[in-house]
C-alpha positions in Angstrom: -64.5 181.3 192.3 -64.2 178.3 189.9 -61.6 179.7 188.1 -59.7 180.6 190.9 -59.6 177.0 192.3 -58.8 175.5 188.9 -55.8 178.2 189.2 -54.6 177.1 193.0 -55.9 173.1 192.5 -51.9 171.8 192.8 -52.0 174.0 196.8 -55.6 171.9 197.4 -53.6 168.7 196.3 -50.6 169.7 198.4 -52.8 170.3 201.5 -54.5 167.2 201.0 -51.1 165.0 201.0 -49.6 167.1 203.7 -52.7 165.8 205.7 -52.1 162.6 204.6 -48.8 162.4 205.3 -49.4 163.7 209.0 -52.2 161.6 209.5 -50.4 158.0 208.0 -46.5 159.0 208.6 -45.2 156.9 211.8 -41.1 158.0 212.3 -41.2 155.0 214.7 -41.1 152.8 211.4 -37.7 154.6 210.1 -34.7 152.0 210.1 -31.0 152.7 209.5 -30.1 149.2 209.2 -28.6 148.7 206.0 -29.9 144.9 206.7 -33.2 146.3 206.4 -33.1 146.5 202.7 -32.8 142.8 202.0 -35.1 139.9 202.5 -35.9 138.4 205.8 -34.2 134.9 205.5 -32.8 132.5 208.2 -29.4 134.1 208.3 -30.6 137.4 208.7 -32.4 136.6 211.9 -29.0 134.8 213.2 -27.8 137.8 212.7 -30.5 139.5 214.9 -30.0 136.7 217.5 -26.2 137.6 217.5 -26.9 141.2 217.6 -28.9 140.7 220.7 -26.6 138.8 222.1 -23.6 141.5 221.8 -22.7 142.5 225.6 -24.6 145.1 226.1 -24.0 148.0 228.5 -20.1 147.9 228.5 -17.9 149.7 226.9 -13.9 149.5 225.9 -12.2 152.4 226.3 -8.3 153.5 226.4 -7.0 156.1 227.5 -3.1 157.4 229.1 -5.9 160.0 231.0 -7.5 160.6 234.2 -11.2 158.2 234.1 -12.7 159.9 237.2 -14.9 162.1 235.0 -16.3 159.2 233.2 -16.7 157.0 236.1 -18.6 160.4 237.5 -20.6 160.4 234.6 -24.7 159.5 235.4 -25.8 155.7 234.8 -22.2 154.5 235.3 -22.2 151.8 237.6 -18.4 150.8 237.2 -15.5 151.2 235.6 -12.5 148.2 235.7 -8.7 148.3 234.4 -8.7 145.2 232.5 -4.5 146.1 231.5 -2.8 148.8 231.5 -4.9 152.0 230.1 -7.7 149.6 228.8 -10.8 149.6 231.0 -14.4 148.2 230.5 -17.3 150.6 231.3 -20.5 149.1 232.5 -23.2 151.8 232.4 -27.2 150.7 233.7 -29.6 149.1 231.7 -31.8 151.3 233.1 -31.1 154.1 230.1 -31.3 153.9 226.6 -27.9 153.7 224.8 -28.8 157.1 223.0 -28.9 159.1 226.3 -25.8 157.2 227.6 -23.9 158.4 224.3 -25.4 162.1 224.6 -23.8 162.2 228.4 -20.1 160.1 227.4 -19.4 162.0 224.3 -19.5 165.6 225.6 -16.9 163.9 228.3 -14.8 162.5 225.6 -14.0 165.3 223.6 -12.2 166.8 226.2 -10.2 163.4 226.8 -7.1 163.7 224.2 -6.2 160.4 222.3 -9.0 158.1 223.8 -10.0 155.2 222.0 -13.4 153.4 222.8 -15.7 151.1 221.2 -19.1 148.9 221.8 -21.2 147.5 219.6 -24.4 149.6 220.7 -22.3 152.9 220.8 -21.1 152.2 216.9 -24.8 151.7 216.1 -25.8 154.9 217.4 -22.8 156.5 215.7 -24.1 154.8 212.3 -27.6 155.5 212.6 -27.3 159.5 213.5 -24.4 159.7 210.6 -27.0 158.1 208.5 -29.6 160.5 209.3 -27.2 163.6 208.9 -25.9 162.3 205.5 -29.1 161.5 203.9 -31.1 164.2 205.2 -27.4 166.9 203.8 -28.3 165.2 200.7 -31.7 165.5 200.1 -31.5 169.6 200.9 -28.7 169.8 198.3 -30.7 167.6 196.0 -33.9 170.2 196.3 -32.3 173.2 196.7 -30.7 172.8 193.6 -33.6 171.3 191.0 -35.5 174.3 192.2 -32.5 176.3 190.9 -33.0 174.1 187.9 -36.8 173.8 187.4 -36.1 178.0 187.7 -33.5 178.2 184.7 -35.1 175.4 182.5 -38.6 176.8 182.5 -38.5 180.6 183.1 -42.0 180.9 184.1 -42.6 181.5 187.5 -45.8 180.1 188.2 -45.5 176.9 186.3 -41.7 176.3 188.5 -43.9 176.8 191.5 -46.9 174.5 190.8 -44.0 172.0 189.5 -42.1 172.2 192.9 -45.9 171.8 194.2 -46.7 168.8 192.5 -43.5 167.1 192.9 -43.8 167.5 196.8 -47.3 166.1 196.3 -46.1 162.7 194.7 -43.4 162.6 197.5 -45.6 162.9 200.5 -48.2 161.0 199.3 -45.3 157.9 198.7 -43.5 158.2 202.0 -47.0 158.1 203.4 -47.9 154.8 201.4 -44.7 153.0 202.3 -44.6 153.8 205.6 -49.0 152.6 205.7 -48.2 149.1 204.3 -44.5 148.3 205.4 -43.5 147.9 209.0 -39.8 148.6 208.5 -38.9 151.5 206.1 -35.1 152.5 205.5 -34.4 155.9 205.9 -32.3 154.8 202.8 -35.1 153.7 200.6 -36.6 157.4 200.9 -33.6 158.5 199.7 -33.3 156.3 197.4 -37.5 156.7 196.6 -37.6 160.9 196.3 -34.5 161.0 193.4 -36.9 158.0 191.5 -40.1 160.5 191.9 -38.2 163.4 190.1 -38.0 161.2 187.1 -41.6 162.1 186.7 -40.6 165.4 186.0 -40.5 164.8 181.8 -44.0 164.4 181.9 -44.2 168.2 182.2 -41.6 168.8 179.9 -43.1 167.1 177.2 -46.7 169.0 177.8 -45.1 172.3 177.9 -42.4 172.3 175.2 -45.4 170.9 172.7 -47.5 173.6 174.0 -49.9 171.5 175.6 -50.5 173.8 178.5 -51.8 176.4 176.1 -54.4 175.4 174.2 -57.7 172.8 174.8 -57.1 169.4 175.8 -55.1 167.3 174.4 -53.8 163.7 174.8 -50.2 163.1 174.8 -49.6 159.3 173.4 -45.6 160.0 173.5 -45.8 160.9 177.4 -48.7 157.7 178.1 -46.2 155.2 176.2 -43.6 156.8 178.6 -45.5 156.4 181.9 -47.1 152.7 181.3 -44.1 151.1 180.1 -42.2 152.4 183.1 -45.2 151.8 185.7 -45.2 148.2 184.3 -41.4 148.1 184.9 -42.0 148.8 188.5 -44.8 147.0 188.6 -43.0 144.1 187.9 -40.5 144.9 190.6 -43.4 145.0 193.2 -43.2 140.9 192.9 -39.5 140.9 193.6 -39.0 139.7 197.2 -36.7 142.1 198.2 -37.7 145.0 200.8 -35.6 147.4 199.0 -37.1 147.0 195.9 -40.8 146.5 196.8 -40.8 149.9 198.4 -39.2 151.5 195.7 -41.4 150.0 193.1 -44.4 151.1 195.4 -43.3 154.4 195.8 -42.5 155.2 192.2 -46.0 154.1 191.3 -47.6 156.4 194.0 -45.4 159.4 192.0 -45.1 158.2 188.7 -49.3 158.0 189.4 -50.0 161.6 190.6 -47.5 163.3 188.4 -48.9 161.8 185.1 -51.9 163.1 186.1 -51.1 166.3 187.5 -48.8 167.4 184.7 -50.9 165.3 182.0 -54.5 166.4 182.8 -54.7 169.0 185.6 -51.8 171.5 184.4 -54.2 171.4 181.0 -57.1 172.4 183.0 -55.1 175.3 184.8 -53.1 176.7 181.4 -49.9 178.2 181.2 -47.8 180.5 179.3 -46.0 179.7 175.7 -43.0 177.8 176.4 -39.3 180.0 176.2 -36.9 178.0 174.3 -32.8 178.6 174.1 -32.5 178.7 170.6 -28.9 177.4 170.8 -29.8 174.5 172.2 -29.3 173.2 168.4 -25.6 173.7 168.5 -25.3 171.2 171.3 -26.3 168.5 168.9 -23.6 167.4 167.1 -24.8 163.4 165.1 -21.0 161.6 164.7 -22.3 158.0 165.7 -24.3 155.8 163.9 -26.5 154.0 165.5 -25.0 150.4 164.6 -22.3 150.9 165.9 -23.3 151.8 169.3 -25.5 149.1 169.3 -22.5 146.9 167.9 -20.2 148.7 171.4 -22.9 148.0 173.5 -23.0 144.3 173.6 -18.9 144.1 173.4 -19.1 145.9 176.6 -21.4 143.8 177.7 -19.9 140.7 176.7 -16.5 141.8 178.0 -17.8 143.1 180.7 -20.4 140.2 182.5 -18.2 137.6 182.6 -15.1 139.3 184.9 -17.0 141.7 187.4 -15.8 141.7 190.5 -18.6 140.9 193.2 -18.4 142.3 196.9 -20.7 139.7 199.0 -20.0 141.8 202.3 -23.0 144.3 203.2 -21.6 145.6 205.9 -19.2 147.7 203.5 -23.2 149.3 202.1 -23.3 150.3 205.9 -21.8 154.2 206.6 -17.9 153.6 207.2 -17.2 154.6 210.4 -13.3 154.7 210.0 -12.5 155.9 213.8 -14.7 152.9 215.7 -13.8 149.9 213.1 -10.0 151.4 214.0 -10.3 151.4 217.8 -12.3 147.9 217.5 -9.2 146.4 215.9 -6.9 148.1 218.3 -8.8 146.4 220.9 -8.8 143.1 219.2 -4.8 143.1 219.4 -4.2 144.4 222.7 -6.8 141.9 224.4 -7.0 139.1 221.7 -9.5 138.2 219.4 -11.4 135.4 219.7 -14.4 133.4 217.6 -18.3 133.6 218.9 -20.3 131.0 218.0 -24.2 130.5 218.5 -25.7 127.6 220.8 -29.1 127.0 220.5 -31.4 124.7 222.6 -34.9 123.6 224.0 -34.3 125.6 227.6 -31.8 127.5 229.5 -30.7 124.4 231.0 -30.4 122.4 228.0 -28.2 125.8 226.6 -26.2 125.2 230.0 -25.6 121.3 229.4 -24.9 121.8 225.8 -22.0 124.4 227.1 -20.6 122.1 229.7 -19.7 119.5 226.6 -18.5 121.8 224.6 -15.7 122.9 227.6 -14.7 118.8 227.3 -13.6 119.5 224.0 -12.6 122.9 223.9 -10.9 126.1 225.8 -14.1 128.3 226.8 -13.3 131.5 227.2 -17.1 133.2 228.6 -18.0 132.2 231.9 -20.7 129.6 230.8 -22.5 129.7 234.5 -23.7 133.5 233.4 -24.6 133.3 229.7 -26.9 135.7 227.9 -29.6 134.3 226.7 -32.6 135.2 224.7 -35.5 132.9 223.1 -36.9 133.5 219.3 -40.2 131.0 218.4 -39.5 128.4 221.2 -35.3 127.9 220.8 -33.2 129.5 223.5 -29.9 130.9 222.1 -26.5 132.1 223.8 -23.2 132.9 222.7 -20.0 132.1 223.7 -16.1 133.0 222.8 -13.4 129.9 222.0 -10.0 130.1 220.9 -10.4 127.5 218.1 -13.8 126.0 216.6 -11.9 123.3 214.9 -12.9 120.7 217.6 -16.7 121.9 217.7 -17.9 121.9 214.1 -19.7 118.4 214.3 -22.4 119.7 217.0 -25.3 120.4 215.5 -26.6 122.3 218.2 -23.4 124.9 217.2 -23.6 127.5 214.6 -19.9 128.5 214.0 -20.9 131.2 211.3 -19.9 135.2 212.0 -21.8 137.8 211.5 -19.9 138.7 208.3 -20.1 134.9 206.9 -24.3 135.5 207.4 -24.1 138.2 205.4 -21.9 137.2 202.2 -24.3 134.1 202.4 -27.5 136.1 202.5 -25.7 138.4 199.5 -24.7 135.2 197.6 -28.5 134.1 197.5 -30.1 137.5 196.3 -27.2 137.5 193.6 -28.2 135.0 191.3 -32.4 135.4 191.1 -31.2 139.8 190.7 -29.6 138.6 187.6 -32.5 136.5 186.4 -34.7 139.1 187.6 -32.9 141.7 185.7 -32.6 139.7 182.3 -36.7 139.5 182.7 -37.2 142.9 183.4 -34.8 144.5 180.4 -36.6 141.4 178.1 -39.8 143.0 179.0 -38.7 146.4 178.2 -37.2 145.8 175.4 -40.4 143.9 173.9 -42.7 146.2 175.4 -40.3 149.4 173.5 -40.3 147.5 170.2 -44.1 146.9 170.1 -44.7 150.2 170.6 -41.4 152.4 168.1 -40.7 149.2 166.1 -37.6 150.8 166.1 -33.7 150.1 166.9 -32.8 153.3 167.5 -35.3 153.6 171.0 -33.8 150.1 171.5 -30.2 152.1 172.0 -31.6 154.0 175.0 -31.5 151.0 176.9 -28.9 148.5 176.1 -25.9 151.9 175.6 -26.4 152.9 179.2 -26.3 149.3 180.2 -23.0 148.4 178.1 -21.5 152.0 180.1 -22.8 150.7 183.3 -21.0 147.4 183.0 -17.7 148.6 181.7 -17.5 150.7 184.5 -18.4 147.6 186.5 -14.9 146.5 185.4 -13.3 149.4 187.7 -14.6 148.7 190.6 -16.3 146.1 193.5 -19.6 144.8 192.3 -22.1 144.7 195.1 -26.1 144.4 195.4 -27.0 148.0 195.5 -25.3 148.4 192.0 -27.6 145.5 190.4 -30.6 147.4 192.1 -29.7 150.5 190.4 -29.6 148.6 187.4 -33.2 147.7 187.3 -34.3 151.5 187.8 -31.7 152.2 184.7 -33.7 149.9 182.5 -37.0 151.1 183.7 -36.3 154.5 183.1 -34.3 154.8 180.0 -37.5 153.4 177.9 -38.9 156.7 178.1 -36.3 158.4 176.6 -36.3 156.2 173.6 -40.1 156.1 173.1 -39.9 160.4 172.5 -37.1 160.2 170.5 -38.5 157.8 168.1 -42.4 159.2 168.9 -41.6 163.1 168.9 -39.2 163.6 166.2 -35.5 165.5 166.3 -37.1 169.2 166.9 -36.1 171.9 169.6 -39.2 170.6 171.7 -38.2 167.4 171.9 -34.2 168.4 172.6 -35.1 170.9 175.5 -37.4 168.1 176.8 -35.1 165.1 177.0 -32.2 167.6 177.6 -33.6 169.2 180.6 -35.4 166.0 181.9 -31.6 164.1 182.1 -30.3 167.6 183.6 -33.1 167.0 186.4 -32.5 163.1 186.9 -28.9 163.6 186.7 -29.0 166.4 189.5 -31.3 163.8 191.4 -29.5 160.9 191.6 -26.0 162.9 191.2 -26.1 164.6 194.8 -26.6 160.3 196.2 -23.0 159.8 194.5 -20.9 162.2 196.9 -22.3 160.2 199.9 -20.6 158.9 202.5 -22.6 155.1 202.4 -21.7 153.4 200.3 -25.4 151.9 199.7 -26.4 155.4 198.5 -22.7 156.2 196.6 -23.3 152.9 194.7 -26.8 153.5 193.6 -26.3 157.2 192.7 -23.2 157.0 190.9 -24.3 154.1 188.6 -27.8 156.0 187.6 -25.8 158.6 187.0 -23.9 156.9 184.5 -26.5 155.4 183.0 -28.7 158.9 182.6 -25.2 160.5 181.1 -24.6 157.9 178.8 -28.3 159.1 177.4 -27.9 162.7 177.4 -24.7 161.7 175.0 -26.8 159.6 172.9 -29.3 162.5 172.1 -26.3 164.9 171.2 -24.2 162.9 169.3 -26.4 159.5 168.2 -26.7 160.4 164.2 -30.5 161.1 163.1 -32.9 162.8 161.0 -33.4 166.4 162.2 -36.7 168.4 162.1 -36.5 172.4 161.3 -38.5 174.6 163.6 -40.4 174.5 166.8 
């Protein structure tokens, strides 16, 4: 009986976190607001206040069609030709947007060449992309590391209870995350599920050194590996970013159960000799010196810091609905496009007298005796549409700032401390990595993929998610220095880091063919970075050990 739970201890594990999970997970807590993954500040609740100010319930729409089936549609209360072919919808605020759009959108697609657009209805458009996208992903991204973990390992049992474990560290994250935060991204799971696979060398390391075969024994190479990285993250926790936080939090949870799972447990339980592919050794082929990449790596950095090209607008991270932002600016020339800007006050009535000045001085174009208004921590706000703000700009109860301007200004001021932040963090690593190889060779692993990174920076718009991915690059990429320099050159150590970058590549890879760009930015740059280290173990010129 003891045996046979020692054998099936991963499945006990597993049941335990799936209860976990069931018992913690609240879906209610789930945002697909790209806004969600930066830091509450004053301009990102402006933007909430503008949000909530949008009209709400109406609807554009164009069409050269017959609009008796949409004005039959339920929860319509009107419909009203505002020029020719161009109507406004007004639907009750009685239903939730997401049943309206269930009801309109089975209509539309039998209306040829209509054009429509609200703010709500792109939201919902957005958010169930979102969903579809990431959740496409994250099948492809599993499906095919079990097809991996299959071909790198050839040994069923130890594939499964690695698939076991790894669904383990997952559950048992998304369930910490969504204890402690209030708003999760659906994003940052995305984002958190590719980081927990990088856990997966912990394995490797134990099984092609035998370590699974024979009595316990402690692996210093893998413990270097795991506590410089959990410190990496650690220091992350204290960055006050959203995104970050529950990243870092979430890679502890499975950097934290898969060290110990595949560092003490899978020792406990035992497994089969290891299978090697004995021409593995013709993929390494030493040209480079180490030097000289080390000499390349800071010319690309130095060439490449100083002309990067940054994107401030985080509505770009959002997904890129092509077909609404086109019929919004189709509606913006035929009916005009005005500026919004914010009013804020003591009351309704002071919002009202505040208005009523503003007309002295300037063409109004909402009807000011019916504004929408809604009150945050004591200040009443509305919003109102002028032809010019030129006149306006010295009113301090005025905030003349779009939603865009909010959110290059709230990109702006996370730019600058993610820069610090990341010369701290690579600092740290890179003192931690010497202390520990005393080596320059294990120092390459981390500033190559960085000079890569950057030149490709050169290629292309610059924006916040890439610097994010740029701290998980630096926290990762110490481990693959410390077994190079620890382990030796041997087969064990090549089909270890080999198969580990196959397994991050394929993890982070599958976030690069994505239609957000959030997820297309952090994915692709990983990638790069992970690449650029699988090249350094074939082709970085070293010592190399004979034998297994």
């Amino acid at each position: 009986m003891k045996q046979i739970l020692i054998r099936y201890s991963n499945f006990l594990i597993l049941l335990v976190c799936v209860g976990i999970f069931f018992l913690t997970f609240d879906s209610k807590k789930l945002s697909t607001n790209v806004l969600d993954l930066f830091p509450k500040v004053e301009q990102r609740d402006l933007i909430d206040i503008h949000l909530e100010l949008e009209a709400q319930n109406q609807l554009l729409l164009y069409t050269k069609d017959s609009v008796k089936e949409l004005e039959s549609l339920p929860n319509v209360n009107s419909l009203v030709k505002l020029k020719d072919n161009i109507y406004m919808l007004f639907f009750s605020k009685n239903v939730s947007v997401e049943d309206f759009y269930n009801d309109f959108i089975k209509v539309v697609d039998k209306i040829p060449d209509i054009r429509y657009f609200s703010a709500d209805i792109l939201r919902v458009e957005n958010s169930n992309a979102i969903f579809s996208d990431v959740n496409l992903i994250m099948i492809c991204s599993v499906i095919f590391l079990i097809i991996l973990y299959v071909f790198i390992l050839r040994i069923h049992f130890l594939s499964l209870n690695t698939i076991v474990t790894i669904i383990s560290a997952n559950l048992l994250g998304i369930s910490v995350i969504t204890t402690f935060y209030d708003n999760v991204n659906i994003m940052s799971l995305n984002f958190g599920v590719a980081i927990g696979n990088l856990a997966i060398d912990y394995m490797l390391h134990h099984h092609f050194f035998r370590m699974y075969m024979h009595r316990f024994k402690f692996n210093k190479s893998v413990f270097y590996g795991f506590i410089t990285t959990f410190i990496g993250f650690f220091i992350c926790l204290f960055i006050p970013f959203p995104l970050l936080s529950q990243l870092s939090v979430y890679a502890m949870v499975c950097l934290l159960v898969s060290y110990i799972s595949f560092g003490f447990i899978y020792q406990i339980i035992g497994f089969k000799r290891p299978m090697f592919y004995k021409n593995i050794r013709k993929l390494r082929k030493p040209l480079i010196g180490n030097n000289l990449i080390l000499i390349l790596s800071v010319v690309f950095l130095l060439i490449s810091i100083g002309n990067m090209n940054l994107d401030y607008n985080l509505e770009k991270l959002d997904y890129n609905n092509k077909k609404r932002i086109a019929d919004q600016e189709f509606f913006k020339q035929e009916l005009g496009d005005s500026k919004q800007v914010l009013l804020k006050g003591n009351s309704k009535e002071d919002l009202s007298t505040k208005a009523i000045e503003i007309a002295k001085v300037a063409q109004i174009k909402s009807d000011i005796r019916n504004l929408n208004i809604v009150e945050k921590n004591g200040v009443f706000y509305a919003k109102i549409s002028l032809d010019s703000v030129d006149s306006i700009k010295n009113f301090d109860f005025v905030d003349v700032r779009s939603v865009k301007e909010l959110s290059d200004e709230i990109t702006n001021g996370i730019y600058k401390p993610m820069l610090v932040v990341l010369s701290i963090v690579i600092i740290v690593m890179i003192v931690i990595v010497l202390l520990i190889t005393r080596s320059l060779i294990s120092f390459s692993y981390t500033i190559a993929p960085l000079g890569i990174i950057f030149l490709y920076f050169l290629t292309t718009k610059v924006n916040i998610m890439h610097l994010f991915s740029l701290l998980i690059v630096v926290v990762s990429s110490i481990d693959y220095g410390i077994y190079v320099q620890k382990e030796g050159e041997n087969i064990r150590t090549l089909h270890a880091i080999i198969f580990s970058a196959l397994t991050t590549i394929a993890g982070f890879g599958f976030l690069s063919f994505s239609n957000i760009l959030a997820l297309k930015s952090f994915g692709l740059t990983i990638s790069i970075g992970v690449i650029t280290i699988l090249l350094l173990l074939l082709f970085q010129k070293r010592s190399m050990q004979k034998g297994v």
